[in-house]
C-alpha positions as CSV (number, residue, x, y, z in Angstrom):
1,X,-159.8,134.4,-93.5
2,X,-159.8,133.9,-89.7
3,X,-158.7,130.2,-90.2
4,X,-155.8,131.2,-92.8
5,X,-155.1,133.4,-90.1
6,X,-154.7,130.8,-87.3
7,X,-153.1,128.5,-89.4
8,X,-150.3,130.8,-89.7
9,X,-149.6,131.7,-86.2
10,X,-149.6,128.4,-85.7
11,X,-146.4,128.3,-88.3
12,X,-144.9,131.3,-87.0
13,X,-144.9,129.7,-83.4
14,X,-143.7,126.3,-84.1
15,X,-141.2,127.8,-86.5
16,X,-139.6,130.2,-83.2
17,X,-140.2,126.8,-80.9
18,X,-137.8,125.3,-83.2
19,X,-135.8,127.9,-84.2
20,X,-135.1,128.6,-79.8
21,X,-134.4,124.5,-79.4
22,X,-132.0,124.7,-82.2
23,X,-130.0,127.5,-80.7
24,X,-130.2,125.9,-77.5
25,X,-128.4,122.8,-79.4
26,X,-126.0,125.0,-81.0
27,X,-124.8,126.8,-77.2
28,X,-124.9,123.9,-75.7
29,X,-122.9,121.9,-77.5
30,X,-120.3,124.2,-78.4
31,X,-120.3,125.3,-74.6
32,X,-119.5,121.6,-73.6
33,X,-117.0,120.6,-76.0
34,X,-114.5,122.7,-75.0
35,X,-114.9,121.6,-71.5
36,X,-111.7,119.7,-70.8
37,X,-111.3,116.7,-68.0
38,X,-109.5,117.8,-65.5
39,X,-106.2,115.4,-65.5
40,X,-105.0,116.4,-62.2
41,X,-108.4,114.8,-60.7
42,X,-107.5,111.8,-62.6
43,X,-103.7,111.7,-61.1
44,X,-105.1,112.2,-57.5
45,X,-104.1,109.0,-56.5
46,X,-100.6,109.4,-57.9
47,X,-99.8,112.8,-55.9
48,X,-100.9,111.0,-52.5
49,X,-99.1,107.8,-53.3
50,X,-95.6,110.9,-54.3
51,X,-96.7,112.2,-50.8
52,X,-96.6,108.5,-48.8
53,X,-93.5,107.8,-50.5
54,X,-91.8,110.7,-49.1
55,X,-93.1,109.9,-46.0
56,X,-91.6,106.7,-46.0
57,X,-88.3,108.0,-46.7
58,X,-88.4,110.5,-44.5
59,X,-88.9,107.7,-41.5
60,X,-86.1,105.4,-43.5
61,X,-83.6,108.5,-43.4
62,X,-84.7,109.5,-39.9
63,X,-84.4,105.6,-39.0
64,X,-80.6,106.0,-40.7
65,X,-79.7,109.5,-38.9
66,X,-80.6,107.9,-35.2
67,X,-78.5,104.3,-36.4
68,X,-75.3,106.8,-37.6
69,X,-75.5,109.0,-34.2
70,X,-75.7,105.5,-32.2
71,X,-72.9,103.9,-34.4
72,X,-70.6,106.9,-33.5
73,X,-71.9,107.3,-29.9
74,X,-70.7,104.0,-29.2
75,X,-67.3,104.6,-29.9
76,X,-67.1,106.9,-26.8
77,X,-68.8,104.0,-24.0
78,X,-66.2,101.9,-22.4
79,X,-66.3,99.0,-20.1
80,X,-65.3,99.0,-16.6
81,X,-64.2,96.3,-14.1
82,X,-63.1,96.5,-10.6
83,X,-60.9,93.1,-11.3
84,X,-58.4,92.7,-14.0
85,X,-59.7,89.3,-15.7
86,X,-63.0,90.6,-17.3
87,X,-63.9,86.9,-18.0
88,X,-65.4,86.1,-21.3
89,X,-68.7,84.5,-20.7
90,X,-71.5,85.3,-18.6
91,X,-71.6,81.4,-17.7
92,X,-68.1,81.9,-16.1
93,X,-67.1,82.5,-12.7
94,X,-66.2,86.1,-13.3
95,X,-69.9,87.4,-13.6
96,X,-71.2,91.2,-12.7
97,X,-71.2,90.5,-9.3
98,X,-67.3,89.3,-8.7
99,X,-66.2,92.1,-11.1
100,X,-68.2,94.9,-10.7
101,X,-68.8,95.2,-14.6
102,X,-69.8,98.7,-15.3
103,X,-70.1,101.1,-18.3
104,X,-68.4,104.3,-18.7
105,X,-68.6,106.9,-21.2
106,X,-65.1,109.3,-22.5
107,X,-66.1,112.7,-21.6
108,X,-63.0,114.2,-23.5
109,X,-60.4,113.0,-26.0
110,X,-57.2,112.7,-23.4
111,X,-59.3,110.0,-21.2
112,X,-61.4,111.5,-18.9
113,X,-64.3,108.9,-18.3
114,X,-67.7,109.7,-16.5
115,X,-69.0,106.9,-14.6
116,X,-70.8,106.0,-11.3
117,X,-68.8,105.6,-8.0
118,X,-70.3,102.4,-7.4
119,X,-68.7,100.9,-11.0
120,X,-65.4,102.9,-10.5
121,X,-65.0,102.8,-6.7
122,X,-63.9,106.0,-4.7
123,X,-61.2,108.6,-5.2
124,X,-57.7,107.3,-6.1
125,X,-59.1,103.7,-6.4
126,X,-58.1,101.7,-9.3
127,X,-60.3,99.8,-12.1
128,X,-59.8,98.4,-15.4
129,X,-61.2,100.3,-19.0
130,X,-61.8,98.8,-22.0
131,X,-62.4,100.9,-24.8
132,X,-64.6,100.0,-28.1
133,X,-61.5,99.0,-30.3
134,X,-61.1,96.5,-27.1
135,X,-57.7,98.0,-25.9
136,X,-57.3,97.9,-22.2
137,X,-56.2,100.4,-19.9
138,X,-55.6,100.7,-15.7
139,X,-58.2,103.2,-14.9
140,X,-57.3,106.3,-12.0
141,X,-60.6,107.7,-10.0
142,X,-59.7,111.4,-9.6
143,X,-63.2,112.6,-8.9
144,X,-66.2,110.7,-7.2
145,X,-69.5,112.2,-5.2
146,X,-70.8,109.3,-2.7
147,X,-73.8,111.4,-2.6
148,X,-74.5,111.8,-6.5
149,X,-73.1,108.5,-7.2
150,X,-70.8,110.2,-10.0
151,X,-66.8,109.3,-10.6
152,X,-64.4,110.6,-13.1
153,X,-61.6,108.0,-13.9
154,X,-58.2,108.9,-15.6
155,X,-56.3,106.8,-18.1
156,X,-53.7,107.5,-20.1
157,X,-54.9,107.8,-23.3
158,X,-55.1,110.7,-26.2
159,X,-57.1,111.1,-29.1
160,X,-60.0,109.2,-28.1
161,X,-63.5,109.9,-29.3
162,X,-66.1,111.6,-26.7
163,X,-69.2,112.1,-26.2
164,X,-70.7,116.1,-26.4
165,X,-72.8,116.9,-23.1
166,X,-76.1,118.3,-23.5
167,X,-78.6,120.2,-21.4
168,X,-80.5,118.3,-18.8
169,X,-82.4,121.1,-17.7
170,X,-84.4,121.4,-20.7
171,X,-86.0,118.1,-20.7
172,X,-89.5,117.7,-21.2
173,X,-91.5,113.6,-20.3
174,X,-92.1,112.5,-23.7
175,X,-88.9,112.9,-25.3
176,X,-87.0,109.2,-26.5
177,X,-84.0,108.9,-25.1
178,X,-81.6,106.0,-25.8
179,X,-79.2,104.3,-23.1
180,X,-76.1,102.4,-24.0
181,X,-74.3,99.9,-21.6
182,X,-72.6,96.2,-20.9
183,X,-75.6,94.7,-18.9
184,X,-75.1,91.2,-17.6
185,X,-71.5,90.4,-19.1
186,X,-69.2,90.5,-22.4
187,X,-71.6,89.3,-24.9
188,X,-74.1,91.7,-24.3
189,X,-71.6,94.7,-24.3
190,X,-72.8,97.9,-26.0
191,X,-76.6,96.8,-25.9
192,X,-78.5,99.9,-27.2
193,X,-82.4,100.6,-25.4
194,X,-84.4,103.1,-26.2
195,X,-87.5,104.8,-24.6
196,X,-88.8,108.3,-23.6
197,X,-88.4,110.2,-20.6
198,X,-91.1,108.9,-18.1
199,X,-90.7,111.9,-15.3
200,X,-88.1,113.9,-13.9
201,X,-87.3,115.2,-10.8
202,X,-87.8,111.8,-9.2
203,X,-86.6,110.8,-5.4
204,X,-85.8,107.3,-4.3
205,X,-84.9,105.8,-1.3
206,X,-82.0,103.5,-1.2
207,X,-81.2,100.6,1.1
208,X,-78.2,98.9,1.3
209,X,-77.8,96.2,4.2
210,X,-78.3,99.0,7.5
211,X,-77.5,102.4,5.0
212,X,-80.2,104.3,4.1
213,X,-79.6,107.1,1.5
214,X,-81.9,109.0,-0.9
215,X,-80.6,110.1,-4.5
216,X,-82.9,113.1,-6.0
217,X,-83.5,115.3,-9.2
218,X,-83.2,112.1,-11.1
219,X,-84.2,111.5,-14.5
220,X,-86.9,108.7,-15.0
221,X,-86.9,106.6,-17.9
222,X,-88.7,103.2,-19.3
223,X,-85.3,102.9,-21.5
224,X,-84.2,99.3,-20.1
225,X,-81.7,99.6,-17.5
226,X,-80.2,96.3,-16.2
227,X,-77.1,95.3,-13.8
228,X,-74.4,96.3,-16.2
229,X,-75.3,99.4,-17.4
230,X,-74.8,101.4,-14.6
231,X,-72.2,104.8,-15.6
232,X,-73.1,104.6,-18.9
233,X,-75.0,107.8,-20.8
234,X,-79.1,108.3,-21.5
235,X,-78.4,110.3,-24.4
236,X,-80.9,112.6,-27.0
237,X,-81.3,111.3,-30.5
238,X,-78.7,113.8,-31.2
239,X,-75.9,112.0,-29.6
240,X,-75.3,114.5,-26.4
241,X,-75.7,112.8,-23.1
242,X,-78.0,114.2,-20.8
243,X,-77.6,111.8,-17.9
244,X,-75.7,108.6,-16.3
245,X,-77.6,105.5,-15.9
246,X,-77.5,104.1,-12.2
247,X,-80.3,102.3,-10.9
248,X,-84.1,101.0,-11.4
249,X,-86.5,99.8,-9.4
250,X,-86.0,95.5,-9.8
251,X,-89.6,95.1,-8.5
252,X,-91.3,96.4,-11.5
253,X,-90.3,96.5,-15.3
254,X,-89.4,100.0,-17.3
255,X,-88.2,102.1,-14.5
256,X,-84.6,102.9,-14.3
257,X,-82.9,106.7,-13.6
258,X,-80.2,108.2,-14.5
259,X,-78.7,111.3,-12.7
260,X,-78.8,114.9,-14.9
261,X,-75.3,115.3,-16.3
262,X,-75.9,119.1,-15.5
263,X,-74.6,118.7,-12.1
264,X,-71.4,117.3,-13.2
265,X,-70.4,119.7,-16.4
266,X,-68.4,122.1,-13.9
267,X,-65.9,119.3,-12.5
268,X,-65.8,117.7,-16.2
269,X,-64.9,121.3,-17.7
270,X,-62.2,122.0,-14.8
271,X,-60.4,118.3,-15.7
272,X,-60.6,119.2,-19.5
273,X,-59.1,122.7,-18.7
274,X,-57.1,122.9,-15.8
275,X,-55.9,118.9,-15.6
276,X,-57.8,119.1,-12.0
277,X,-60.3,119.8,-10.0
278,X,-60.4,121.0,-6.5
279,X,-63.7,120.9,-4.8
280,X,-65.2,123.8,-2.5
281,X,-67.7,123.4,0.5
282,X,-70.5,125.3,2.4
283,X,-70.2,123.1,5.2
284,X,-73.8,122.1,5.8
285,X,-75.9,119.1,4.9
286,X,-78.9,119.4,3.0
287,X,-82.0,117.8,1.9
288,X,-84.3,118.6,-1.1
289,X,-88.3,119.4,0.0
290,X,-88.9,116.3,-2.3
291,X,-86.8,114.0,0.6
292,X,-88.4,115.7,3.6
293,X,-91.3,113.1,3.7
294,X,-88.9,110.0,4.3
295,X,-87.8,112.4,7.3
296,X,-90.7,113.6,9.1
297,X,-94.2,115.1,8.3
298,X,-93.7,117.5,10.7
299,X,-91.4,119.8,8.1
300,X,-93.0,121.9,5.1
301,X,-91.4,123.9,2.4
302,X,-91.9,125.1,-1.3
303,X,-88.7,125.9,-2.5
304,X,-84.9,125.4,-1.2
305,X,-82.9,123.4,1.0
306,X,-83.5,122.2,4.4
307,X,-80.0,122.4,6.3
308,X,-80.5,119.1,8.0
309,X,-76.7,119.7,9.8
310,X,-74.1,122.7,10.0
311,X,-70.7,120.7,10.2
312,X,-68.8,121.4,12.9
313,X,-65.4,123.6,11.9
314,X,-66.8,123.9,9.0
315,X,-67.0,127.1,6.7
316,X,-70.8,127.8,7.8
317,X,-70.0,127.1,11.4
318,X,-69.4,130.6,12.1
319,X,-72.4,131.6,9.8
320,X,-75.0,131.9,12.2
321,X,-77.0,129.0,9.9
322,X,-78.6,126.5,11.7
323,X,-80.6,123.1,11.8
324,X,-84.2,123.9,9.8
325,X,-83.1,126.9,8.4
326,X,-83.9,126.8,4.5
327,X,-81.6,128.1,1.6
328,X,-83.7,130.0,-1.0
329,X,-81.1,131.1,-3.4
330,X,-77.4,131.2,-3.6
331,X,-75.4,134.7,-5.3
332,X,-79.3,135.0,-6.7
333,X,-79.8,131.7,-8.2
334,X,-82.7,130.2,-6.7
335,X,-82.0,126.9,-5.6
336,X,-85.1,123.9,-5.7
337,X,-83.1,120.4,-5.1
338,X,-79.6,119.8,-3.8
339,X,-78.6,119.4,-7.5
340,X,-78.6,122.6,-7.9
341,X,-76.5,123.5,-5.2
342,X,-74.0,120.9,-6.2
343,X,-74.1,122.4,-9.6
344,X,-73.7,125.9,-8.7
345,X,-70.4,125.0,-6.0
346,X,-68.8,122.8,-8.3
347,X,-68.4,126.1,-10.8
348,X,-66.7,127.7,-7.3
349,X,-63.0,127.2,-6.5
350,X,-61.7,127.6,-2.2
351,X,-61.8,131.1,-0.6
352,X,-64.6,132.0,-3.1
353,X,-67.4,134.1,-1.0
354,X,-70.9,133.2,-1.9
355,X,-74.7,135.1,-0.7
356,X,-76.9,132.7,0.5
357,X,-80.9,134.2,1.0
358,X,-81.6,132.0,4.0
359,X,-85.2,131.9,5.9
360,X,-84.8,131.2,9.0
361,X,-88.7,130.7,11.1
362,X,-90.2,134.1,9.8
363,X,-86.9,135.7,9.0
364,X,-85.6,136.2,5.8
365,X,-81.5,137.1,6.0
366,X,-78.6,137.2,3.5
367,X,-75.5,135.2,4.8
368,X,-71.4,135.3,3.3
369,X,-70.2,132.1,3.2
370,X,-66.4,131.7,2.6
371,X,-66.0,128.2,0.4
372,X,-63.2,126.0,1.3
């Protein structure tokens, strides 16, 4: 009885073992087949290649934008010569140096052209403009600054393409920038550089036979800059100028400057406007703290302009200004390099009275300066 007994537990159990393994089966296998593969993991590598491939034309349009800005950018840079016959081969006797080849750049459409004073020559002076269609025109200089190297020429032209002027005082080191010019002679007219923004702010000292002179606030770039392309425009991959190329340093490669076209946007504005532009004084000259240490070590500031000189007759003689004093601000803008106080007289017209915050040793005093 006890064995019968046994032997049936031994039923019942392996019947329940089987009976749990073959629901187990069942779950299981009804669980798992409606699992279904995932596609999307299987496409992975198509969404990433989607993703490059926009990528790519992202840099190709970008690539297109910057080559259709440049394109109509170069519609607005001009040639200059100080000599009629521009020659047509750099191998020929009329090179750079016997024509003072030069780039300019049309600041508005009735042929105002921004330039340096060393391409154009001085006020009144006479050079010769060749515009991108290759029509020629005799070139008047109405405007030049020794000091900034800057000119505005006249010719008698309407119509023209120019070139929109953008905001040098928000620059940032970092930024490409591309400069357009004629370096070394005809062939080579329009070549296009490109580079970023290597410093700004930059003072240089400049020596020409027994003239010394120092050029500051200027914009540092490792855009190539040869003989050539001297007045023509740095510009922002947008197409507005933010500076006139001038110089670089010949002893080392990828530094050239160009000045802020800031400074300049009053005198171009009163041409556009008024057909002229008549240009108001302090009567003092000036240095930037940054040109102090060519002068003398002796002299320490952190922010104005050291009035090297009070002219004589001149509308600060009567002012009470002197030698070392230092201009802080002018009608409340606070002046840092003699940029800025170009900048800010250039918007002033004669017989305007302007505030100067002068310190003066431990002093500081508010002087009214007539402009003329």
């Amino acid at each position: 009885m006890r064995k019968r007994n046994r032997n049936l537990r031994k039923v019942i159990i392996t019947s329940l073992v089987a009976i749990i393994f073959l629901v187990t089966g069942i779950y299981l296998y009804s669980t798992y087949s409606q699992i279904e593969i995932n596609e999307n993991q299987y496409v992975a590598e198509k969404v990433q290649s989607t993703v490059n491939e926009q990528t790519v034309e992202d840099v190709t349009e970008k690539s297109q934008s910057v080559a259709d800005m440049l394109e109509g950018t170069m519609k607005c840079v001009v040639g200059i010569s100080k000599l009629k016959n521009n020659g047509s081969s750099i191998f020929s006797s009329s090179n750079e140096d016997s024509l003072g080849l030069g780039t300019g750049v049309i600041v508005s459409d009735n042929g105002y052209i921004l330039s340096n004073e060393h391409v154009t020559g001085e006020k009144y002076s006479t050079c010769y403009i060749t515009l991108e269609n290759g029509k020629k025109y005799d070139g008047t200089v109405m405007w030049s600054d020794n000091d900034l190297d800057l000119s505005i020429t006249k010719i008698n032209a309407t119509n023209l393409s120019s070139i929109s002027l953008g905001d040098s005082s928000k620059l940032r080191v970092g930024q490409t920038v591309y400069a357009i010019g004629n370096p070394i002679g005809f062939e080579f007219r329009r070549t296009v550089t490109s580079g970023i923004i290597s410093a700004k702010d930059r003072t240089i000292k400049l020596e020409d036979k027994q003239n010394v002179s120092y050029m500051s606030d200027l914009i540092q770039t490792d855009a190539t800059i040869n003989p050539g392309n001297s007045g023509g425009p740095l510009i922002y991959p947008n197409g507005t100028i933010i500076g006139i190329n001038t110089v670089k340093i010949s002893s080392a490669e990828g530094i050239g400057f160009a000045i802020p076209v800031n400074v300049v946007k009053p005198v171009i504005e009163s041409f556009k406007n008024n057909g002229k532009f008549e240009q108001a004084t302090i009567g003092v000259y000036a240095y930037d703290k940054d040109v102090i240490p060519y002068l003398s070590n002796n002299i320490s500031f952190n922010q104005g302009i050291y009035i090297a000189e009070v002219i004589k007759n001149g509308p600060a003689s009567n002012s009470g200004l002197k030698e070392g004093d230092i201009i802080l601000s002018i009608d409340g803008v606070k002046l840092n390099t003699m940029n800025d106080l170009k900048e800010f007289v250039f918007s002033k017209k004669d017989g305007d009275i302007v505030s100067l915050e002068v310190s003066s040793g431990k002093v500081v005093k508010n002087v009214n300066i007539t402009l003329r």
